[in-house]
Steps between C-alpha positions, in 0.01 A plus 500: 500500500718605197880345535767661308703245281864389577794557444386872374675570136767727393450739241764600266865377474895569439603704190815277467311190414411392124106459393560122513600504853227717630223317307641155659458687864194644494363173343586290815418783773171532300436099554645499896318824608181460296505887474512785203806675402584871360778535339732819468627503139792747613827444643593441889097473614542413829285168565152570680273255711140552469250333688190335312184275566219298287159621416267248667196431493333427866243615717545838681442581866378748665588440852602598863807372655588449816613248774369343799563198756363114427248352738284216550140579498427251821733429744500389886653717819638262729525720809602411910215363694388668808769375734760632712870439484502324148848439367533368162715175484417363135397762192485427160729612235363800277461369188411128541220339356238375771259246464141540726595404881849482487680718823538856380597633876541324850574670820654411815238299728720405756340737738182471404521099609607619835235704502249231415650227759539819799103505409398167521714504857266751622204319387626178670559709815159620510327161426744413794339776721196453423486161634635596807286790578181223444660302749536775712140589438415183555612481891385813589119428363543166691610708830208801434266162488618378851460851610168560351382188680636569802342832545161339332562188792508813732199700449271202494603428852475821647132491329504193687609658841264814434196266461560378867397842590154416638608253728820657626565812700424854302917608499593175374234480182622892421853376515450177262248787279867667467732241439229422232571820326855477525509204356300604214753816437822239471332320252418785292875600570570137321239542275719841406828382488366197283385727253826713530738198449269442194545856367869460537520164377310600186743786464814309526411256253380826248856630554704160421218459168615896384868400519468205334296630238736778447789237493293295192476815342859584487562141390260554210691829412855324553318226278430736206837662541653159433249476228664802352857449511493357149362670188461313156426631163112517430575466131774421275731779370822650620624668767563846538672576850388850601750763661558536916385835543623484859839397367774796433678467170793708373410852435283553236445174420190309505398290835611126434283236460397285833744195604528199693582643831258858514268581724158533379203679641107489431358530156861546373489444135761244440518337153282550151376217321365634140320305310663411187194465265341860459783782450483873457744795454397796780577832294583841564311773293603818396257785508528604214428129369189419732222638286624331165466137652169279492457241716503213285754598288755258339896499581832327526743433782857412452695365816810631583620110635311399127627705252397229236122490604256765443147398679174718399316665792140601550485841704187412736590814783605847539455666845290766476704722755859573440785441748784752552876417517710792557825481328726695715292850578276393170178392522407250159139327470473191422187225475584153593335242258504158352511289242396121497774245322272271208842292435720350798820430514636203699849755595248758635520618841356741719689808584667535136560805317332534186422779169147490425367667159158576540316528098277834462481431084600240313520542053581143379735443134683854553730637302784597759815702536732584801376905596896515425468417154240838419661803355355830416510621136342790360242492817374162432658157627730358332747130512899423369390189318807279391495478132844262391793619661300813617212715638247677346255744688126442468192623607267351704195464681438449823219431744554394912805484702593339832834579675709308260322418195305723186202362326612560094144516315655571163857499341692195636458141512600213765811397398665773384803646720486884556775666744492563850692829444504758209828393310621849342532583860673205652725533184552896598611358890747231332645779314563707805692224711 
């Protein structure tokens, strides 16, 4: 970029003073501004600032400006685990350097502990009723035993009774052939209830097993919740605390950031941790700009928070599909790409604004001029070179411009000083004041 020199000189000077004087003035203005002079040889010129620049020899660029957001090409999400009622009661500070496994967020776990010990409650309860229910079981298969017996005891006498049959009187062996069969249907009345109690026994232990399996699993669960309340950086780099969408702000204003104190829900995306090593700038393409870039294509970024670094950039994306931002009722295309930083800076942070020049040609050792300094004369271009304590014009030749510079091919040479502004016609403006 051309840069006009300073303090810009005056041209001309006060009829009332002697030669002497005047030589003496525009000797030392000469030496402070480092700028020509023209000097009105007639009486009451009215003194005239013109601004001029060096001929330099550099390389020119063809480029495409524009600007775009720093970010880090990895970083880690550190979002709410899958558990209900968290409350954040310890965050870290946005902008903090973090080392691998220190505490980036804890929650609350107060409830979650009486969670767990309500759990382990139930689960002694159940061991607890369990035990009783065996002993339960226990007596009531001893009692079906006495009963089975019994009624066993029973029908082997009344076989014993019906077997007297023969010897005793006809009525009596039919009525011992009944109490036989009688006998024989109250032990298959034990022999049912037996295997009834066992059903039921079976049952009730299957029951008290279900509950107290359910009661280890929501210990397990309350476990993992516990195991959740804190989260710690995966890798070193610096936080980036990410905004409460479920938080009001002012209106108009973005949501603020979370804080010690907010209520968080699932998969809530709660702080950023970049990683510091692999940049890039994330770009926004004018249409009219997309098909002149090349992926691969060389470039510099200049930080707004950096003004004295310039860092070159690789451009390694451009989305094939544009996205649309209306501006009010206008509708403007643009295509989001980026550009990869080669050169770090230790001051560089994600989220900073930057200008990015992206380089379409490049002509190294060029002759260069401001566009400002180019005149027209006679249909071809033309230069104000200063020649002592004046200008004179001269033609030139030029070749490729840019938005502020003009490639001279013939005419001038670096280190020369040509004006930034045709001098007859600054002098005609002085005139008029």
């Amino acid at each position: 970029m051309s840069k006009d020199l300073k303090p810009k000189q005056k041209l001309g000077q006060s009829g009332a003073w002697t030669t002497r004087k005047k030589w003496i003035v525009w000797s030392t203005l000469a030496v402070a501004a480092g700028v020509g002079f023209w000097q009105f040889r007639s009486v009451g010129v009215t003194p005239v600032e013109v601004p001029v620049a060096r001929v330099r020899q550099g390389d020119f660029i063809i480029s495409i400006k524009t600007r775009g957001e720093i970010k880090a090409v990895r970083s880690v999400m550190i979002t709410a685990p899958q558990v209900p009622d968290l409350s954040i009661v310890k965050l870290a500070e946005t902008g903090r350097p973090i080392h691998k496994g220190d505490i980036v967020v804890e929650f609350d776990a107060a409830q979650q502990e009486q969670n767990y010990l309500e759990r382990n409650t139930s689960v002694r309860t159940v061991d607890s009723e369990a035990v009783q229910t065996k002993a339960s079981h226990r007596i009531t298969n001893e009692l079906d035993g006495m009963s089975k017996m019994t009624a066993e005891y029973n029908v082997e006498r009344a076989k014993l009774e019906a077997s007297k049959a023969e010897v005793i009187s006809q009525i009596e062996g039919a009525k011992d052939r009944i109490d036989v069969g009688i006998s024989e249907g109250e032990l298959g009345q034990v022999n049912t209830s037996i295997d009834s109690h066992r059903v039921a026994q079976t049952a009730d232990l299957e029951r008290l097993e279900q509950r107290k399996d359910k009661y280890l699993r929501d210990m397990a669960r309350t476990k993992g919740y516990l195991g959740s309340m804190v989260l710690r950086a995966p890798i070193d780099g610096v936080v980036n605390v990410m905004p409460n969408f479920r938080t009001q702000g002012s209106f108009g204003s973005a949501p603020p950031p979370f804080k010690e104190g907010d209520k968080a829900w699932t998969g809530a995306q709660i702080a950023e941790i970049p990683d510091l090593s692999a940049m890039r700038i994330e770009l926004k393409l004018d249409e009219v700009d997309r098909g002149k870039l090349q992926l691969g294509m060389k470039g510099t970024v200049r930080v707004d928070a950096l003004p004295d670094k310039e860092l070159p950039v690789d451009l390694d994306w451009i989305s094939p599909i544009a996205s649309i931002n209306w501006r009010g009722a206008m509708q403007e295309k643009q295509f989001p790409a980026r550009a990869t930083l080669q050169q770090l800076d230790p001051r560089l942070r994600p989220g900073m604004s930057a200008g990015a020049e992206l380089v379409l040609e490049s002509y190294p050792n060029s002759i260069l001029i401001p566009i400002r300094a180019s005149v027209t004369s006679n249909g071809k271009p033309a230069v104000y070179v200063q020649k002592g304590d004046g200008f004179v014009l001269r033609q030139i030749e030029v070749g490729e411009r840019n938005d502020t510079d003009l490639v001279v091919l013939k005419g001038l040479k670096a280190g020369e000083t040509v004006a930034l502004e045709n001098p007859i016609e600054a002098a005609k403006k002085a005139k008029k004041l």
